[in-house]
VEXDREN-2710 file (C-alpha; in Angstrom, 1 decimal):
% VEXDREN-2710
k/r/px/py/pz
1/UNK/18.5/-11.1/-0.2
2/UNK/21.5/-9.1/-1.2
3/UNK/21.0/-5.7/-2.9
4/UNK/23.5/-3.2/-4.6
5/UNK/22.1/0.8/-3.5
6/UNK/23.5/3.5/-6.2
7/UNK/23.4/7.2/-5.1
8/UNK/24.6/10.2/-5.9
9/UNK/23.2/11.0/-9.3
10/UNK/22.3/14.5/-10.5
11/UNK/22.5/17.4/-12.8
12/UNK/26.0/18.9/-13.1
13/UNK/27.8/21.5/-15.7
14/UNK/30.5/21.0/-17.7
15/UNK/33.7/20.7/-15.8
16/UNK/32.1/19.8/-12.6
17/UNK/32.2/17.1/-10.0
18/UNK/30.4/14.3/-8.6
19/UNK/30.6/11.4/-6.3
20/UNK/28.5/8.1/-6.6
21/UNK/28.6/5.8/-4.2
22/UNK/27.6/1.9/-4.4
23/UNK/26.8/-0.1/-1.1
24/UNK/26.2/-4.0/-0.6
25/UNK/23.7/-4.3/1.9
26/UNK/21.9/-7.7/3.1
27/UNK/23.1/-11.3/3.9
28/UNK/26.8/-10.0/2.2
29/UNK/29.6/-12.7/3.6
30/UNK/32.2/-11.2/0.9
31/UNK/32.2/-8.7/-1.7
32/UNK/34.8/-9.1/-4.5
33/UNK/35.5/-7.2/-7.7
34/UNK/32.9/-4.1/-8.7
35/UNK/32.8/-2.2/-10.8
36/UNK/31.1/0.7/-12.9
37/UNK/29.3/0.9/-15.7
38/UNK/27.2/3.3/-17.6
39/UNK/24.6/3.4/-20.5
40/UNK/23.3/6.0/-22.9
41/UNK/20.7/6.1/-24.9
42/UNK/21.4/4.3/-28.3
43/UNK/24.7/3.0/-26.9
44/UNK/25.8/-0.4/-25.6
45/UNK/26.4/-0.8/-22.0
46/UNK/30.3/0.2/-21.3
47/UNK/33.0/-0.5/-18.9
48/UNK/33.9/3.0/-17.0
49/UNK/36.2/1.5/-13.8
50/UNK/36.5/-1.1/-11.7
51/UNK/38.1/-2.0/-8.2
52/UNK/39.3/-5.8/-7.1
53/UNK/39.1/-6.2/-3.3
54/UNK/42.6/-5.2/-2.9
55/UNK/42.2/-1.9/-4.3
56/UNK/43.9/-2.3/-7.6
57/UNK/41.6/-0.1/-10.2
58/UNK/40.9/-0.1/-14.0
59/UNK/39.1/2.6/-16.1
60/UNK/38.4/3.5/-19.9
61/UNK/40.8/5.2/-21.8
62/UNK/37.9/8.0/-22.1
63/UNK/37.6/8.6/-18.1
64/UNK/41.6/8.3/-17.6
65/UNK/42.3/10.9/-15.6
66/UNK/39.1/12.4/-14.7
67/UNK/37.4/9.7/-12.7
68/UNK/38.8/7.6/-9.5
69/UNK/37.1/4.7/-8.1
70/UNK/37.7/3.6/-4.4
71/UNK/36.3/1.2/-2.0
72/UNK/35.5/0.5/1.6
73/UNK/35.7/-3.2/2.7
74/UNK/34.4/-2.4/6.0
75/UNK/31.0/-0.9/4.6
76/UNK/31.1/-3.1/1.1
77/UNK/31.1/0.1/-0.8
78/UNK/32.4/1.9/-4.0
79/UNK/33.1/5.6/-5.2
80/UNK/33.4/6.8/-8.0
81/UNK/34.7/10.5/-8.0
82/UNK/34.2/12.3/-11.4
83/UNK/35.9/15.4/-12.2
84/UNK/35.7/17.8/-15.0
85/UNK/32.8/16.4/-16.4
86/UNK/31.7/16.3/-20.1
87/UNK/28.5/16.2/-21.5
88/UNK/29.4/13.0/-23.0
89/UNK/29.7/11.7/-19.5
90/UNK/25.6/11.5/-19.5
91/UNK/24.2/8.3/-18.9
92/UNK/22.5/6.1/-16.7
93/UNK/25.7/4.7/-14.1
94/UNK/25.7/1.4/-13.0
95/UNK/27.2/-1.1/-10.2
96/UNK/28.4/-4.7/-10.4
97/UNK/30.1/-6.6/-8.3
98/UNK/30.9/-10.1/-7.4
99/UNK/29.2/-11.0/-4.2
100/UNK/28.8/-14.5/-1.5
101/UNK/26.0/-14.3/0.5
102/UNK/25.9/-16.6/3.5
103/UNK/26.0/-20.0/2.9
104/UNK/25.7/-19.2/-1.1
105/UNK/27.9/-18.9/-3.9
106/UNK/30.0/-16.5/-5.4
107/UNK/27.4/-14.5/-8.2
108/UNK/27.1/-11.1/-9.9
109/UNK/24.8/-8.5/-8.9
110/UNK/23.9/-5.1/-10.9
111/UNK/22.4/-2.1/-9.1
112/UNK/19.0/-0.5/-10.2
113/UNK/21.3/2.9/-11.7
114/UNK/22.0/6.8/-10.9
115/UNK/21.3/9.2/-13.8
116/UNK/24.2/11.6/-14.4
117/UNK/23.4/14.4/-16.6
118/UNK/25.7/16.6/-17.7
119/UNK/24.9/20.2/-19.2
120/UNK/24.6/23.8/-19.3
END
């Protein structure tokens, strides 16, 4: 019915860059808060940033500074720009958001995840 598409996953060095992009696609009506997560091996799932609906943005203290999130209402999609990139940044990225599909309620939908590996 509603589905959340992750893209933008890859292999990058040390002090590089990416962009991942999250888009709501289907019977969407509304698409409220999302935001990113990401999981490593042996770790619990973590908070990375999020984005309410009018553009006001959280993030972990250990992104601060490196990462920016963003979001376009008219294509119910995220960003999430990463810049000088650690290899502790590694991990499978995810996307959550709160969506209403037509006629439905208000629920929370993950994405099926973007690997980010980060390395020499």
């Amino acid at each position: 019915q509603v589905q959340l598409v992750e893209s933008g996953g890859g292999l990058v060095q040390p002090g590089g860059s990416l962009r991942l992009s999250c888009a709501a696609s289907g019977s969407v009506v509304g698409v409220y808060n999302m935001d990113w997560y990401r999981q490593a091996p042996g770790k619990q799932r973590e908070l990375v940033a999020g984005i309410t609906n009018s553009g006001l943005t959280k993030y972990a203290d250990s992104v601060k500074g490196r990462f920016t999130t963003s979001r376009d209402n008219g294509k119910n999609t995220m960003y999430l720009q990463m810049s000088s990139l650690k290899p502790e940044d590694t991990a499978v990225y995810l996307c959550n958001a709160a969506i209403r599909e037509f006629g439905g309620t208000l629920y929370n939908i993950w994405g099926q995840g973007t690997q980010v590996t980060v390395s020499s």
